[in-house]
C-alpha positions as CSV (number, residue, x, y, z in Angstrom):
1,X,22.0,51.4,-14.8
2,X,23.8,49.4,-12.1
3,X,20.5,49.6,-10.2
4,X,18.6,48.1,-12.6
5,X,21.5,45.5,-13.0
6,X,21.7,45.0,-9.7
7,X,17.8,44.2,-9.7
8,X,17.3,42.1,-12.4
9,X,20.4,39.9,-10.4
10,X,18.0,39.5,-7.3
11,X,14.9,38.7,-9.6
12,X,16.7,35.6,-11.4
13,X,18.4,34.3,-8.3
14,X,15.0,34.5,-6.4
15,X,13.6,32.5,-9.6
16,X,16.6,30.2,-9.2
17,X,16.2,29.3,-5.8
18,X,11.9,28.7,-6.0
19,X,13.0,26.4,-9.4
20,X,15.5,24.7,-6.8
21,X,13.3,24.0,-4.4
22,X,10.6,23.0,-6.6
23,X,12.9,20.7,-8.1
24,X,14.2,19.5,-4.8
25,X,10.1,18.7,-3.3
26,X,9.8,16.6,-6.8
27,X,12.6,14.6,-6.0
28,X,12.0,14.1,-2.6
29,X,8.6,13.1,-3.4
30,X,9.6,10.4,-6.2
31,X,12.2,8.9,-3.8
32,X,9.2,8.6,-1.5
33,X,6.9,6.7,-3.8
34,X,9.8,4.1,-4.8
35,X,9.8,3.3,-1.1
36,X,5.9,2.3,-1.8
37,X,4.7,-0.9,-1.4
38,X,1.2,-1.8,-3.4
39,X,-0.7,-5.2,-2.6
40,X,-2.8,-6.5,-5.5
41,X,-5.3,-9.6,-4.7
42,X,-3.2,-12.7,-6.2
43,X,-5.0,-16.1,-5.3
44,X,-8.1,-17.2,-4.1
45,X,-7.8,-21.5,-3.3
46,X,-10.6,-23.6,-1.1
47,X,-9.5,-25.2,1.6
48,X,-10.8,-28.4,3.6
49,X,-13.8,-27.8,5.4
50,X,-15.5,-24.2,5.1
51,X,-12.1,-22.2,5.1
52,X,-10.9,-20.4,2.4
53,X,-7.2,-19.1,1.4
54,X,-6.2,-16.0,0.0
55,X,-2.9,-14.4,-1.1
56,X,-1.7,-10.4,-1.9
57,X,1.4,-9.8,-3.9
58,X,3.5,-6.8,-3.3
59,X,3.7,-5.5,-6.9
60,X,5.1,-2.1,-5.8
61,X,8.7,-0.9,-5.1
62,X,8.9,-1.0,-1.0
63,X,8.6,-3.6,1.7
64,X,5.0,-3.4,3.4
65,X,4.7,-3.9,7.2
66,X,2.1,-4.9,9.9
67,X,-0.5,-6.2,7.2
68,X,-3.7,-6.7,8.9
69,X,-6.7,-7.9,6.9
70,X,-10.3,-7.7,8.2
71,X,-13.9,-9.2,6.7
72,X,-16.1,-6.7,6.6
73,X,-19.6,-8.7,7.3
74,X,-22.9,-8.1,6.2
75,X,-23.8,-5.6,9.3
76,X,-21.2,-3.7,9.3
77,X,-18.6,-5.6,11.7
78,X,-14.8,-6.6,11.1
79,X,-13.4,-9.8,12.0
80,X,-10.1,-10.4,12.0
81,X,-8.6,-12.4,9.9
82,X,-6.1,-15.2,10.8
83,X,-2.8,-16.0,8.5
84,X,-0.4,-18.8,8.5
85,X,2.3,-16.6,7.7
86,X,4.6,-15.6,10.1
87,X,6.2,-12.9,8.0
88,X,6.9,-9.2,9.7
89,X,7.3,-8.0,6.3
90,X,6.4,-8.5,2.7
91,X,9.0,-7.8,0.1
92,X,8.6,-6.4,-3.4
93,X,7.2,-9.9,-5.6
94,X,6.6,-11.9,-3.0
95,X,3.1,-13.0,-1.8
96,X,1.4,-13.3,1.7
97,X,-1.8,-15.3,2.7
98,X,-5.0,-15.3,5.0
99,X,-7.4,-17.7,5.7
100,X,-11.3,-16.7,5.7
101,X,-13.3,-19.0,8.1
102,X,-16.6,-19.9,7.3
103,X,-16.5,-19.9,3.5
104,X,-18.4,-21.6,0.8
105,X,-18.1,-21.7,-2.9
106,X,-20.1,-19.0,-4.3
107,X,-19.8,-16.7,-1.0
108,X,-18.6,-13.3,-1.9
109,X,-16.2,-11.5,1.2
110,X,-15.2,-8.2,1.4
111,X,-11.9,-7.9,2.8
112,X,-10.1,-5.2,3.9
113,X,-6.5,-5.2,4.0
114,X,-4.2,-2.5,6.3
115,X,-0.2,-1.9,6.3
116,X,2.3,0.7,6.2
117,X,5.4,1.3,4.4
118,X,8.6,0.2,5.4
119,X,9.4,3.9,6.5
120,X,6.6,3.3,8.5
121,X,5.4,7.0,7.4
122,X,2.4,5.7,5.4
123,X,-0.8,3.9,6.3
124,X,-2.4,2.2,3.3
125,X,-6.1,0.3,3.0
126,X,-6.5,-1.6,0.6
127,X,-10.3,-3.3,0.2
128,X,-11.3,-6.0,-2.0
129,X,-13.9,-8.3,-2.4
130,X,-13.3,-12.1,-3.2
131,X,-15.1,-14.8,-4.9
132,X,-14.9,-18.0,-3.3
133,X,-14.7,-20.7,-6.2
């Protein structure tokens, strides 16, 4: 009898410690994804000349780092993309800008947009495509 006991001991602490751990990866994880950062597109505004502006807001819960935005052109090349921000990071609500060069109303530009978390353990791509209006 003590055996059996004794067995049935091991079998629920063994159960114990894999709900533990299982418990322990889903917290880790969801402090992970509250470190996040998600850019959404925000505004699109005309500017003199043929340049365009365009903004991202950081709608998630982290800071983003070394944003890098790209247009993606019609045979498959990237330019880069210049900004007058001067920002090294972009906090949660706030908004950061690029300007798109040779723009005119009607154009549509596919941009691609790179950062990373402020853990710097992520990379993120975010791609878009804007309406010049």
């Amino acid at each position: 009898m003590t055996g059996i006991l004794a067995l049935a001991t091991f079998y629920l602490a063994y159960h114990a410690r894999k709900l533990w751990q299982g418990a322990k990866e889903i917290a880790d994880r969801e402090r992970e994804l509250r470190l996040l950062p998600q850019l959404r597109r925000f505004t699109v505004q005309p500017l003199e000349g043929t340049k365009c502006r365009f903004s991202v807001k950081n709608v998630g819960f982290g800071y983003a780092m070394n944003l890098v935005a790209e247009e993606i052109l019609n045979d498959g090349t990237r330019s880069s993309l210049a900004t007058p921000d001067q920002k090294e990071f972009v906090e949660t609500g706030d908004v950061f800008y690029w300007d798109i060069p040779n723009s005119s109303v009607g154009q549509q530009k596919s941009i691609e947009i790179k950062y990373t978390d402020i853990l710097g353990e992520h990379d993120h791509t975010h791609t878009t495509l804007i309406i010049v209006i």
